[in-house]
Each structure stands twice: as C-alpha cells, then as structure tokens.
C-alpha positions in Angstrom: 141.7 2.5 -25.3 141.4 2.5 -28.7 142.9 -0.4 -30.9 145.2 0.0 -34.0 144.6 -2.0 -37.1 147.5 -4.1 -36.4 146.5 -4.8 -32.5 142.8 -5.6 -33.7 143.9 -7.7 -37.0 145.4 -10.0 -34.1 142.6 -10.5 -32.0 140.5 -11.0 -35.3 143.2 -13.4 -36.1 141.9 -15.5 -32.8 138.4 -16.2 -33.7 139.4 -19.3 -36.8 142.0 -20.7 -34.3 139.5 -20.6 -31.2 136.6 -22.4 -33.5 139.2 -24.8 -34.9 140.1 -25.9 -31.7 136.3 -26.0 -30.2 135.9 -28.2 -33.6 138.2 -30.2 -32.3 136.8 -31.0 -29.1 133.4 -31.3 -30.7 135.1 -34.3 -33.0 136.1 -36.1 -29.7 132.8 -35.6 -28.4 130.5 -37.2 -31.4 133.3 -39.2 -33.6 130.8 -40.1 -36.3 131.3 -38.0 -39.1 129.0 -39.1 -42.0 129.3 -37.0 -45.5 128.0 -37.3 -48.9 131.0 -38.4 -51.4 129.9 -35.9 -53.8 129.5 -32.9 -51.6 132.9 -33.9 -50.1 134.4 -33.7 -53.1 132.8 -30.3 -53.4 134.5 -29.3 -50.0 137.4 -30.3 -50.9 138.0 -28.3 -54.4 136.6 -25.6 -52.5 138.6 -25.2 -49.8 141.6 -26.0 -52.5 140.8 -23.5 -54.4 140.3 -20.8 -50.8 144.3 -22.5 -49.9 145.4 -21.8 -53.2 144.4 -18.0 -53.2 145.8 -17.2 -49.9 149.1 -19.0 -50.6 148.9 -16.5 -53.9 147.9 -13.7 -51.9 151.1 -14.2 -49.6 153.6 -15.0 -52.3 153.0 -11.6 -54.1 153.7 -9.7 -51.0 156.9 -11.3 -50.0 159.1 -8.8 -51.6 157.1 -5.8 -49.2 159.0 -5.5 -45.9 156.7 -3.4 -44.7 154.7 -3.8 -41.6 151.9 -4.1 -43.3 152.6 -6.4 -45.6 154.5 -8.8 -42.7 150.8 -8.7 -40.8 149.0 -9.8 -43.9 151.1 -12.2 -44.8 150.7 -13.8 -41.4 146.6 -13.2 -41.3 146.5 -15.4 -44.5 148.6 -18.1 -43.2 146.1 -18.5 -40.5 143.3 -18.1 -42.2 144.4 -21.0 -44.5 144.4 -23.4 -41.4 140.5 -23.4 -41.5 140.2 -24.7 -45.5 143.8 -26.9 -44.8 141.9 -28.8 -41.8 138.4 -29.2 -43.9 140.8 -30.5 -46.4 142.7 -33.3 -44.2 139.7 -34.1 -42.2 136.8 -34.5 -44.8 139.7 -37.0 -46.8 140.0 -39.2 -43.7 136.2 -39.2 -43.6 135.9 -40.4 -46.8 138.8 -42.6 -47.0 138.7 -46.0 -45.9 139.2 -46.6 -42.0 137.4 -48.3 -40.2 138.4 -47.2 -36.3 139.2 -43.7 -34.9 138.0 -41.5 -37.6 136.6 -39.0 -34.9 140.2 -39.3 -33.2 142.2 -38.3 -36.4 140.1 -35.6 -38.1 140.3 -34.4 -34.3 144.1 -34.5 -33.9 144.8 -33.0 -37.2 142.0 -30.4 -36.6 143.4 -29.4 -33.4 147.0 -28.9 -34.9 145.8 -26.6 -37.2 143.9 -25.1 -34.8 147.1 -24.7 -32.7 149.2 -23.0 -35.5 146.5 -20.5 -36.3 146.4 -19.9 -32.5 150.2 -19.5 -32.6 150.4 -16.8 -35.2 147.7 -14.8 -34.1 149.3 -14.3 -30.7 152.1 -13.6 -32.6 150.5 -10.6 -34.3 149.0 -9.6 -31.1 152.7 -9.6 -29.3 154.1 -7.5 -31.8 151.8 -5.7 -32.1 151.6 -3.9 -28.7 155.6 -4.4 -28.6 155.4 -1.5 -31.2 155.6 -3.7 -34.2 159.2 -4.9 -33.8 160.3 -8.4 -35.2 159.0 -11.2 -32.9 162.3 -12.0 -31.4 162.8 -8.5 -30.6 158.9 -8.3 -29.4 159.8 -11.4 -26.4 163.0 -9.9 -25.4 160.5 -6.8 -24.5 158.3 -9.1 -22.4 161.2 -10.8 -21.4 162.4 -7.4 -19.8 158.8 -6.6 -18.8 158.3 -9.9 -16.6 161.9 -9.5 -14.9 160.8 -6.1 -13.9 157.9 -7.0 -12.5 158.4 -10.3 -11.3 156.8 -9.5 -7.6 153.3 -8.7 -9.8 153.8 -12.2 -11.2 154.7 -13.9 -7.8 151.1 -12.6 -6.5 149.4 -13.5 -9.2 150.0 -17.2 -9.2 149.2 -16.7 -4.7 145.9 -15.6 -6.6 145.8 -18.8 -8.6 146.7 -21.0 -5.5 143.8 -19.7 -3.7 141.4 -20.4 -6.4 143.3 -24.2 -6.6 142.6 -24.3 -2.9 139.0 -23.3 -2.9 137.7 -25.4 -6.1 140.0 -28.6 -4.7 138.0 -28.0 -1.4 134.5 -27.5 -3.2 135.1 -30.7 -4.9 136.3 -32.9 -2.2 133.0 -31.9 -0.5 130.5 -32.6 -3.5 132.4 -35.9 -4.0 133.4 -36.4 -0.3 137.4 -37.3 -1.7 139.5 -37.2 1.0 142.0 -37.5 -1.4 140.8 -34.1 -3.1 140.5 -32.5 0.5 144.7 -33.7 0.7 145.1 -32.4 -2.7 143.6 -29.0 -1.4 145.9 -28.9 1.3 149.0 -29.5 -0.1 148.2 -27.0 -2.4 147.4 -24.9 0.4 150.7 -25.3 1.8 152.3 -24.3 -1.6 150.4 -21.2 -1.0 152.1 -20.0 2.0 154.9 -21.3 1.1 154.8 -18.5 -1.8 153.5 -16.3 0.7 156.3 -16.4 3.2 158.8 -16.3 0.3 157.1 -13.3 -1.3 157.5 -11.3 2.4 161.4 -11.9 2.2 161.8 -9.2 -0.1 161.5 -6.8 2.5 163.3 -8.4 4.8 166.6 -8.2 6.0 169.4 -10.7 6.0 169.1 -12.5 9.3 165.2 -12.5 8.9 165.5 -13.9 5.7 167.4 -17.0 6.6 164.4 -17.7 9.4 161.9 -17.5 6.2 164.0 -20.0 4.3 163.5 -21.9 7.3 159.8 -21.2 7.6 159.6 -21.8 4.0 160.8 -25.4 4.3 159.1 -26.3 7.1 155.8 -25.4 5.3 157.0 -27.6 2.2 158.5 -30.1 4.0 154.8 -31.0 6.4 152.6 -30.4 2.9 154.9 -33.3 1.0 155.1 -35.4 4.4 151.2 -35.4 4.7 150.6 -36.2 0.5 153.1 -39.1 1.2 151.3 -40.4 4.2 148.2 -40.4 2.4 149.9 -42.0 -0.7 151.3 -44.4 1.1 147.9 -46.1 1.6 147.1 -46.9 -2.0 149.4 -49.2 -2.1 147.8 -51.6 0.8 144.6 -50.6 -0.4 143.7 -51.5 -4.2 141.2 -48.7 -5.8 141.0 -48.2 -9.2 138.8 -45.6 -11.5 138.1 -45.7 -14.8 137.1 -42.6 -17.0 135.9 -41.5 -20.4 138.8 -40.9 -23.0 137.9 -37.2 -22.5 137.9 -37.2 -19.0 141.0 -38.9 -19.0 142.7 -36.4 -21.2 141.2 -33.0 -19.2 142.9 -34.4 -16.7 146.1 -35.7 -17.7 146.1 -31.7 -19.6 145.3 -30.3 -16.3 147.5 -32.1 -14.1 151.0 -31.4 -16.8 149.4 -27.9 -16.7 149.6 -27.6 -13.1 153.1 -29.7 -12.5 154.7 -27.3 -15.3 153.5 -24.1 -13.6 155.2 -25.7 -10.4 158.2 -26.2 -12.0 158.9 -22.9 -13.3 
C-alpha cells in the first residue's frame, strides 16, 4: 500500500513525540542533569529562535484553508514541542532547586511529549478518514467500531489470553500465588467474554441460560479474588518499590481497570 503525503507526514509527525517521551523516561531514570551555564544559554536562544520560526511559519498560513496548509500548520506545532521542552527543562536545570530536578524536567518533558503525540495521531486519523475535519474524522471511526464491534470483542479475548499467560509466567518465576489468583480471575473474565460473544448467534431462550452462565463465571472469579483478599488483612505483608516501579504499575493497573470498564 502505498502512503500519501498526508498519511506519511503523520507517521513522520510520531518520531519527535515518541523521543520526547523516551526522554522523559530517561529523566526519571538518571535525574542528574548537569549543564554548562553558558552553553545553556546557548540552548536556550536556540531553541527560541527554532519556536519563534515555526510559530511564524504557522501564522502566515492561517488564512489557507486548504488541506495542505491545515497539515502543516499542525506538523509545526509539534515540531515546536521538541525546542519548547529543551526550553522549560534546561531553565529548571539551571535555576535554583535543590530537589526533584530530574522529576520536573521529566513531567514537563513528557507533556510535551504527549501533545506532539496527540497531534500527530490527529494527522494520521484524518488522514486515512479522507482528510475530513477531525470531528467529522471520529464520527467515521465512531461508525467504523459500531459496525464491527464483534472484531473488537475478539480482540480484547486476544488480549485476555495474553493477560492470562504472562500473569501465569510470572507467578511461576516469582512463585506469587497472588499473581497465579490474579491470572485466574482474569481467566475467568476471559470466558466470561467468551460465552457472551457466542450469544450473538443464539436464540432467545439460549441466551437467557448464557446470562446465566455468564454470571456464574463472574460471580466464582470475584468470590475466589475475595477469598484470597480476605487474608491480607490477618496477615500483614508489605512491599516497597522503586518510584518507577511504582508508577509502571500504578499506569498498568488504571490501564487495565479502564479497559474493564468500557
């Protein structure tokens, strides 16, 4: 398949976001950050002056309504995240704080990062939605996810089996039990979804036996994570992690719970 200008300036448009946000995570991982005042002075007029083009660049164009013109104006803005973080961060290196230096040039790194990453997708949605305006490109998704919702319904089975088989992999290498519970209550999530999915082809009076299946299946997964629960309370265990441990998994455990949700 070959890829129009507009579809590839979008995926071109990934690569600053993707290394702003690596950056990111490389600040968490070595927080000190030691720079020459001079040559962060330099960095700083420098990437001033790299803001102050784009921002130019963008203004003159904002009379063109064309297609064209809408796309660059959107590769400049995030292109300017990469000069607009060097900015903010190499300021809070050189300004005078003693704690969490790594932590700030990180967090305000990372929201750049994120912003860049939010208008690149952007290009890439409209893109191959045939160039239409953005709200007009997710009501086309919209329409497209509705109509095939069954695809979508197997492919989070898909991602419940791979939950399954890493929780399991891990409660063996660590020998958690409570890993091994995890996996099975995730398990039981998984054929919950299963059943469900089968219904569709079903008719009335079998469907009303899979709701009941369906709650069963739920109903003995939460019953067994509560059992198991129940025993941290009589028996006092605590762990302690790395900040960046700590945040992976509070990231991956929101992840996971907001998935559930929807």
């Amino acid at each position: 398949m070959q890829l129009k200008p507009g579809k590839l300036q979008g995926f071109l448009a990934l690569l600053p976001s993707l290394g702003l946000i690596a950056s990111a995570v490389g600040f968490l991982l070595r927080p000190e950050i030691a720079v020459h005042i001079y040559a962060a002075y330099a960095l700083i007029g420098v990437s001033a002056a790299f803001v102050a083009w784009l921002a130019f660049k963008a203004i003159a164009l904002r009379k063109d309504k064309s297609t064209a013109s809408r796309f660059t104006r959107l590769t400049s803005a995030a292109t300017m995240s990469a000069p607009l973080s060097l900015i903010v961060g190499t300021i809070l290196t050189i300004a005078d704080i003693e704690d969490d230096v790594g932590t700030l040039v990180c967090l305000s790194t990372a929201v750049f990062g994120g912003a860049a990453l939010i208008i690149s997708i952007n290009l890439i949605v409209v893109s191959f939605c045939g160039f239409q305006s953005t709200s007009d490109s997710l009501r086309t998704i919209k329409g497209l996810v509705k109509s095939k919702r069954l695809v979508f319904v197997r492919i989070s089975m898909a991602k419940d089996i791979l939950l399954v088989l890493s929780k399991t992999l891990i409660s063996i290498a660590a020998t958690s039990f409570f890993m091994f519970t995890n996996a099975l209550y995730s398990m039981g999530l998984g054929v919950a979804r299963f059943i469900a999915l089968r219904m569709h082809a079903q008719s009335g009076d079998e469907q009303i036996k899979s709701y009941f299946r369906v709650g069963g299946v739920i109903f003995l997964a939460s019953a067994c994570y509560v059992i198991y629960s129940i025993r941290l309370f009589y028996k006092s265990s605590t762990s302690s992690f790395p900040m960046v441990v700590g945040i992976a998994i509070a990231c991956y455990t929101f992840f996971e719970f907001g998935i559930n949700i929807r």
